[in-house]
Kinemage of the C-alpha trace (Angstrom):
@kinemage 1
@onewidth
@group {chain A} dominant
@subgroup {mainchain}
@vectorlist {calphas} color= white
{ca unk a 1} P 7.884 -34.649 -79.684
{ca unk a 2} L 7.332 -30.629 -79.070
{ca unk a 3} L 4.371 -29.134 -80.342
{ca unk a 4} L 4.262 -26.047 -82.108
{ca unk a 5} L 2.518 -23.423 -80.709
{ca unk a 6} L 0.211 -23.091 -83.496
{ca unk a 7} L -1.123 -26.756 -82.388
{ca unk a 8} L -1.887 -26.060 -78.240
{ca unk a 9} L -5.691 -25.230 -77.820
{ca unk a 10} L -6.818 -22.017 -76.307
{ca unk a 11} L -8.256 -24.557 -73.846
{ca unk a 12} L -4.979 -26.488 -72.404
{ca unk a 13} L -3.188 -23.102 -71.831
{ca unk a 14} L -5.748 -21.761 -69.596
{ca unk a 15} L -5.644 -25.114 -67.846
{ca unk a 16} L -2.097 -24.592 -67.475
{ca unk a 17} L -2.344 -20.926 -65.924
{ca unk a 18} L -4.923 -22.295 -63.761
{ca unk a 19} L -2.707 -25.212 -62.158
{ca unk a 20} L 0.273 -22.530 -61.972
{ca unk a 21} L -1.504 -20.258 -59.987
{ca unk a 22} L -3.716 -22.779 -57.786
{ca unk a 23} L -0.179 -24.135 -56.925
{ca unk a 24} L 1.161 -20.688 -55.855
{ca unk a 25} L -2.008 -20.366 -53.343
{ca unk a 26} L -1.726 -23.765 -52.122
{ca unk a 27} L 1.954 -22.637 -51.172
{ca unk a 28} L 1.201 -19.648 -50.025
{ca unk a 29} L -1.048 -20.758 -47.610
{ca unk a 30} L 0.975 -23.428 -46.446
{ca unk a 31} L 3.767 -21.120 -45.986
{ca unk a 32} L 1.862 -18.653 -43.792
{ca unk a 33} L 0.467 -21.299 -41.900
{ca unk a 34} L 3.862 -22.753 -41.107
{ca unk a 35} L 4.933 -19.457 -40.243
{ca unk a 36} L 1.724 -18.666 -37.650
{ca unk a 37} L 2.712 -21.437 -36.171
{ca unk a 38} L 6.181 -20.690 -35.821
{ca unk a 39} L 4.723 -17.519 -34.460
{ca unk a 40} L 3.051 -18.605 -31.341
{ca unk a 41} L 4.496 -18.203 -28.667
{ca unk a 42} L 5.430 -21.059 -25.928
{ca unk a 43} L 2.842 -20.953 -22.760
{ca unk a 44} L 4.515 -18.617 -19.870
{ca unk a 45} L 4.357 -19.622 -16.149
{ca unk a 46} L 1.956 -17.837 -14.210
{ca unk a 47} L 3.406 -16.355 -10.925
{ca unk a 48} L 0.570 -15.027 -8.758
{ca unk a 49} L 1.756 -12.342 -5.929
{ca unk a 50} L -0.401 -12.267 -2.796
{ca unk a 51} L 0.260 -8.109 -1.469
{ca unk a 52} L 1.337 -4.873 -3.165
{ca unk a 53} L 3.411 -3.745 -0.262
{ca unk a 54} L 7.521 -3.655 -0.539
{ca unk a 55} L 7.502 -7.400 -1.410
{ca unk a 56} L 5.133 -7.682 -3.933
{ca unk a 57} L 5.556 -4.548 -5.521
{ca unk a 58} L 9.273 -5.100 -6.186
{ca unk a 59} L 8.870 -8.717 -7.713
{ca unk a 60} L 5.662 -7.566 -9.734
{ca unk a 61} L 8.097 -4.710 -11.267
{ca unk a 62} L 11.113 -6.891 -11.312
{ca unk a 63} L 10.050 -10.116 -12.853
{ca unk a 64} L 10.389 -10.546 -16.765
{ca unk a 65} L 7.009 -10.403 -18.215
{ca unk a 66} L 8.132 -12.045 -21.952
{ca unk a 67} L 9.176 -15.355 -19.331
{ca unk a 68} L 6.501 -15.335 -16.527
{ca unk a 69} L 2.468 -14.140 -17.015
{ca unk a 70} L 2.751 -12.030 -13.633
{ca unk a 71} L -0.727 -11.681 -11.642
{ca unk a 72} L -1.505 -9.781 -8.489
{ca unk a 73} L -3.975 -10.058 -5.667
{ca unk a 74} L -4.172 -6.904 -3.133
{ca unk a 75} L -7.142 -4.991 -1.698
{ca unk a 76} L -4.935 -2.398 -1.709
{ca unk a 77} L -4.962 -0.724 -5.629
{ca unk a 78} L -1.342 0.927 -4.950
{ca unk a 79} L 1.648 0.424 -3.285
{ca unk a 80} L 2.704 2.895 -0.081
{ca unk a 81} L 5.864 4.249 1.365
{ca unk a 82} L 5.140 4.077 4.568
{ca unk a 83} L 7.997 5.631 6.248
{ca unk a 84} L 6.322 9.418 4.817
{ca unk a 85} L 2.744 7.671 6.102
{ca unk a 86} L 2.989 9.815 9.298
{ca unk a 87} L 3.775 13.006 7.326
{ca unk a 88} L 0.271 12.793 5.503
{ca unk a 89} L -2.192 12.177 8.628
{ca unk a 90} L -1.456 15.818 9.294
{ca unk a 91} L -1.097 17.112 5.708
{ca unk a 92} L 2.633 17.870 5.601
{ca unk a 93} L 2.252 15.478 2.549
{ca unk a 94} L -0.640 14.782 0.221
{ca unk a 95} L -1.680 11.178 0.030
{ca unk a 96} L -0.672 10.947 -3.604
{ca unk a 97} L 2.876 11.671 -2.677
{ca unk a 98} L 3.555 8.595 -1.417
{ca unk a 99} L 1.099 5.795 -3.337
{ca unk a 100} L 2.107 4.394 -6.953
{ca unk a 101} L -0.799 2.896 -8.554
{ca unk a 102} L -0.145 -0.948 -9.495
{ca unk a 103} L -1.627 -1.112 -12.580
{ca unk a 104} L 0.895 1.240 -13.676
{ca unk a 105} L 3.499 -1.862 -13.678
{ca unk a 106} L 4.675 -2.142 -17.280
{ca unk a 107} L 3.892 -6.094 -18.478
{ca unk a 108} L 1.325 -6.882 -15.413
{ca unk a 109} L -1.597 -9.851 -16.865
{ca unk a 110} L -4.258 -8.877 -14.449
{ca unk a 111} L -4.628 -7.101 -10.956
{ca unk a 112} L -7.397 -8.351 -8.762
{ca unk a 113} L -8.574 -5.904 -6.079
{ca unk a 114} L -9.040 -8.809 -3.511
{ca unk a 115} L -8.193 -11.052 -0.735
{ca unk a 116} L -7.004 -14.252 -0.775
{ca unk a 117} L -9.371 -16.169 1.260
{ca unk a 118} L -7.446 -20.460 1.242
{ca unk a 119} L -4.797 -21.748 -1.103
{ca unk a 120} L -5.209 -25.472 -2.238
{ca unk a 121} L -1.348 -26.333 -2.727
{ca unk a 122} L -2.460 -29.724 -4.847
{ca unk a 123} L -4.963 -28.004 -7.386
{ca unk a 124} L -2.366 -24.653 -7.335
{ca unk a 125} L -5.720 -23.482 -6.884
{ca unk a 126} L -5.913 -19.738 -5.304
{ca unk a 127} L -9.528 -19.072 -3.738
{ca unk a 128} L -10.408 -15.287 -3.702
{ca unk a 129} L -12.724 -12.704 -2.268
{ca unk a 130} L -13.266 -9.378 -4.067
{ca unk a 131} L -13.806 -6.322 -1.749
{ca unk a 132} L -16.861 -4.857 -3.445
{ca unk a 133} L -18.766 -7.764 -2.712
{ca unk a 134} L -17.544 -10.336 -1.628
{ca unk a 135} L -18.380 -12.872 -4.171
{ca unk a 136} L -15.320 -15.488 -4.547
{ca unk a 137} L -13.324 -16.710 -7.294
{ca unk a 138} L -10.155 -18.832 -8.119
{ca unk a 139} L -7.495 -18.154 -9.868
{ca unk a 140} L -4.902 -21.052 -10.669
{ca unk a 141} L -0.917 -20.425 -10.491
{ca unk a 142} L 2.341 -21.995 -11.184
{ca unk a 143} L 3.938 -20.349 -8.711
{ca unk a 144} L 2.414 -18.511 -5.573
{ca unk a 145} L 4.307 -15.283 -3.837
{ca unk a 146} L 2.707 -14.454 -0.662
{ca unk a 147} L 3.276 -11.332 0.961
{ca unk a 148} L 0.706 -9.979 2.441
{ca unk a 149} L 2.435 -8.282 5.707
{ca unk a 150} L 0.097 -8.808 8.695
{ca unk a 151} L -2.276 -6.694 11.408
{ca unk a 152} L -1.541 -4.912 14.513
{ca unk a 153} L -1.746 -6.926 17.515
{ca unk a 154} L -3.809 -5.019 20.124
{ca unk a 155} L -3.251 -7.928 22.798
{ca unk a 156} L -6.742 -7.701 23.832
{ca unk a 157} L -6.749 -4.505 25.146
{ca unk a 158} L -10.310 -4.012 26.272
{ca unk a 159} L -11.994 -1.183 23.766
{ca unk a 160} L -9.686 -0.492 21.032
{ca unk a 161} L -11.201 -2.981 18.870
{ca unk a 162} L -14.699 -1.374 19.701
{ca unk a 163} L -13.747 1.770 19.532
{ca unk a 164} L -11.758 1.417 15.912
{ca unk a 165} L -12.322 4.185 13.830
{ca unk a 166} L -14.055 6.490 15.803
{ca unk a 167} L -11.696 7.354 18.545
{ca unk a 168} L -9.115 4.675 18.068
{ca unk a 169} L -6.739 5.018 15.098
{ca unk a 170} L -3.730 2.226 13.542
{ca unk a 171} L -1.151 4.008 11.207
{ca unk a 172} L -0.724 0.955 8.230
{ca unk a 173} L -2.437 1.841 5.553
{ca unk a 174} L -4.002 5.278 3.379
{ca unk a 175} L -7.113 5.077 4.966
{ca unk a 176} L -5.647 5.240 8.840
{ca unk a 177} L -4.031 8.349 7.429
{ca unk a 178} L -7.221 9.794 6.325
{ca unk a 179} L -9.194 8.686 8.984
{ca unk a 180} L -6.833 10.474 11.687
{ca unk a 181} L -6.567 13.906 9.894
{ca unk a 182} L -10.197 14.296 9.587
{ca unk a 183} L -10.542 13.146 13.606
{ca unk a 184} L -7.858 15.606 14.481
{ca unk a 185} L -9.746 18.317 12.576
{ca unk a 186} L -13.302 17.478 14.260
{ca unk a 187} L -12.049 17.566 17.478
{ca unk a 188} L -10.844 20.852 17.316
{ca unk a 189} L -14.287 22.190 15.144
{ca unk a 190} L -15.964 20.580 18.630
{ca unk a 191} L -13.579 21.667 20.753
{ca unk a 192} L -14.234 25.333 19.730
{ca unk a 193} L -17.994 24.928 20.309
{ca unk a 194} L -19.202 27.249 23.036
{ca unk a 195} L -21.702 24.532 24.422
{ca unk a 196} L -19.056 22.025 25.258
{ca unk a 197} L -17.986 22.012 29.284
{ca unk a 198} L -14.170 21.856 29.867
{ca unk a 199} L -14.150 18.710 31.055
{ca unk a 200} L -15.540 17.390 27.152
{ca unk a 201} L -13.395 20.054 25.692
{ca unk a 202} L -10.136 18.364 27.476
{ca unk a 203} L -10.866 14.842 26.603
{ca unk a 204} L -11.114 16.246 22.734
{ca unk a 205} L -8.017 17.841 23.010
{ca unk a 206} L -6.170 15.534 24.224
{ca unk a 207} L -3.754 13.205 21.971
{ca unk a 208} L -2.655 9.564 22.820
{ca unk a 209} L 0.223 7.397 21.016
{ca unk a 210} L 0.289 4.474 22.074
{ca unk a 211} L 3.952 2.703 21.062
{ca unk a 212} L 7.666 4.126 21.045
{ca unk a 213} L 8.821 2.622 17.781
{ca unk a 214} L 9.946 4.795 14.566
{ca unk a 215} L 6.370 5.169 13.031
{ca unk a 216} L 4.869 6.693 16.458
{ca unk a 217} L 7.798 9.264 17.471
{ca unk a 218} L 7.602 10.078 13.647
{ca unk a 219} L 3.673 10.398 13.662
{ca unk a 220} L 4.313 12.423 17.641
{ca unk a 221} L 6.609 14.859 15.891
{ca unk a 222} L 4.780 15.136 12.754
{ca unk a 223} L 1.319 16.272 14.568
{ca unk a 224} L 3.291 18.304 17.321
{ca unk a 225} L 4.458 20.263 14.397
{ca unk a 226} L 1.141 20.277 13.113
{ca unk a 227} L -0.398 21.989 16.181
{ca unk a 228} L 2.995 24.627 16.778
{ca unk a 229} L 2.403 25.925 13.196
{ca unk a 230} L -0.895 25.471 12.319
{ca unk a 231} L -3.425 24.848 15.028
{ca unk a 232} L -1.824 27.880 16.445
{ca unk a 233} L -3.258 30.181 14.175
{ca unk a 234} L -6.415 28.692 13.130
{ca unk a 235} L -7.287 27.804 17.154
{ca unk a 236} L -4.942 30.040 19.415
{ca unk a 237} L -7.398 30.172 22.252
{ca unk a 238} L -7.385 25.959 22.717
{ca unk a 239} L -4.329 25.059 22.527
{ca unk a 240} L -3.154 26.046 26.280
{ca unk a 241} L -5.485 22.936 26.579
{ca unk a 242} L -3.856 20.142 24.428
{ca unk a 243} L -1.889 17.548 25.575
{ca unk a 244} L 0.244 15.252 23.789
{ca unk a 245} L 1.020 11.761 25.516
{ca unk a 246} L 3.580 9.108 24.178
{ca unk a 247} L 2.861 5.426 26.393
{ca unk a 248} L 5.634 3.084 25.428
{ca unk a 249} L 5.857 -0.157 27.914
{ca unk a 250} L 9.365 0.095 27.876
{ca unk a 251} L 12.053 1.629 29.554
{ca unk a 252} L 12.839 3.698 26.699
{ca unk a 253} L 11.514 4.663 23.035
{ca unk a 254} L 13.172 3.285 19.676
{ca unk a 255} L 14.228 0.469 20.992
{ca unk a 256} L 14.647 -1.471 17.685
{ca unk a 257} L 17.516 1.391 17.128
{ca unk a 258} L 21.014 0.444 18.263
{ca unk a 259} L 21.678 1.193 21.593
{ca unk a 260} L 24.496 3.582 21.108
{ca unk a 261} L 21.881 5.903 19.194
{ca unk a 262} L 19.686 5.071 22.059
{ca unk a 263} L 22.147 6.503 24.693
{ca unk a 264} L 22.970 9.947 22.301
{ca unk a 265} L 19.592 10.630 22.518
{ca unk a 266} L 18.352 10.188 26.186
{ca unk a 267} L 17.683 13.863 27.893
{ca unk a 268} L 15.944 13.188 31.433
{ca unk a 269} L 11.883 13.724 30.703
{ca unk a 270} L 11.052 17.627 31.723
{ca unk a 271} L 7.813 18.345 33.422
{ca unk a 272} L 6.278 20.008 30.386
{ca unk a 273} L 6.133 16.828 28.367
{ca unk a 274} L 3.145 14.232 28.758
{ca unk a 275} L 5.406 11.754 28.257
{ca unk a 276} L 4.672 8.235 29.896
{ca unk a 277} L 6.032 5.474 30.927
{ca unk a 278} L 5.777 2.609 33.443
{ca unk a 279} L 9.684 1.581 33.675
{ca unk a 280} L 11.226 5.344 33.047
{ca unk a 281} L 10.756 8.683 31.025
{ca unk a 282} L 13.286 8.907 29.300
{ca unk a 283} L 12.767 9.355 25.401
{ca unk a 284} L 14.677 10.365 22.380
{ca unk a 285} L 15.986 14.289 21.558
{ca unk a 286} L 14.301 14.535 18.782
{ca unk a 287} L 10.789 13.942 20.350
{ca unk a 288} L 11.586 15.942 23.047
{ca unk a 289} L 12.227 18.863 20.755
{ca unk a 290} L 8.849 18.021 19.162
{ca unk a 291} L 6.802 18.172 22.239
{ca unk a 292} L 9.102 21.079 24.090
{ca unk a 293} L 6.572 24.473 22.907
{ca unk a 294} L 3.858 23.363 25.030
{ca unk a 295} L 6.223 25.171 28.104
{ca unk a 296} L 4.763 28.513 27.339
{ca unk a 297} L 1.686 27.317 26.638
């Protein structure tokens, strides 16, 4: 039985529009929510990278960031290419020619300025020491990179680790670079001092690298350059008193380099140079080229 329309009460059609619409919310809502769910997205591994040197850096810019929640733990803020570190302890290169910041790594979580202090394998647990200070902190992982690179092994030579920083200089990270510019540039603003007797003014003039490997020839070339072209002008009346020594324990320099480029480059050691070394003098062309002006001076 249909009834006319004339016979429905005001009453039972707005109860009808009610129910229709309270039935579109309820859907509505239901439909969003089954869509927000839909929406979240499935937890991502964390991978937590221990350095921000050529290791780190590369799998911190390489790794997918939509699969793995990338972390990284470095005191150093940047990463450095190091072969161009000798070129800025003399300012052939500004130090922000050769850093790249890390957090500029598209994707990155978090960057902790840092060092990792222990590393509980059973927890995943990685225990932490920021550099400002020093308060420590954990930070959990899935999976743990560690490349952290290691220090310079002074074998116990008696006052270099006294003496760090003030008259004895490593060539790893910024810092060393900054630190040996500004001591190469005091010495010389002492040396010039009137007050000073010759004996002082000698032992601030002269230069000691200690090592034959790439980064010292580089570093010996880089600051014999430094005084031909620059010192020159600014101090012309000390320089007949610098000296320039390379001590390598070996019987030659580069001697992680094959030994046929070894042989090209093996001129006898000339008088001039203040080049030593215990088992024989000889040493690579392109150092000797480096330290050959100080003949006329």
């Amino acid at each position: 039985m249909r009834l006319k329309k004339s016979q429905i009460t005001d009453s039972e059609i707005q109860y009808e529009t009610d129910r229709e619409t309270m039935m579109r919310r309820v859907g509505y809502k239901l439909h969003r929510g089954l869509a927000s769910m839909a929406e979240v997205p499935a937890k991502r591994p964390r991978v937590v990278i221990l350095g921000t040197g050529w290791g780190g850096n590369k799998l911190a810019r390489g790794l997918d960031k939509e699969k793995f929640d990338v972390r990284l733990i470095s005191p150093a803020n940047h990463f450095l290419f190091t072969p161009f570190l000798p070129s800025t302890a003399v300012g052939t290169l500004e130090f922000r020619c050769i850093q790249e910041p890390v957090r500029t790594i598209k994707g990155l979580s978090e960057y902790y300025q840092a060092k990792a202090r222990a590393v509980d394998t059973e927890k995943k647990v990685v225990t932490c020491e920021e550099i400002f200070k020093g308060e420590q902190f954990e930070v959990p992982y899935d999976y743990l990179v560690v490349g952290v690179g290691c220090k310079t092994n002074t074998f116990n030579t008696p006052g270099v680790s006294e003496r760090e920083g003030t008259e004895v200089f490593f060539l790893k990270h910024l810092y060393h670079a900054r630190m040996i510019r500004n001591r190469i540039l005091e010495c010389f603003e002492r040396a010039s001092s009137p007050t000073l007797s010759d004996n002082e003014r000698k032992r601030l003039l002269s230069f000691v690298v200690v090592g034959g490997g790439p980064t010292s020839c580089e570093f010996t070339s880089e600051l014999s350059d430094f005084l031909k072209h620059d010192v020159s002008r600014w101090f012309p009346d000390l320089l007949h008193q610098v000296t320039l020594t390379v001590v390598e324990a070996g019987p030659s320099i580069l001697g992680s380099f094959d030994k046929g480029i070894e042989s090209n480059n093996r001129p006898p050691c000339p008088p001039f140079s203040h080049t030593h070394s215990p088992q024989g003098p000889p040493f690579s062309k392109s150092l000797y080229v480096s330290l050959s002006f100080f003949k006329s001076l």
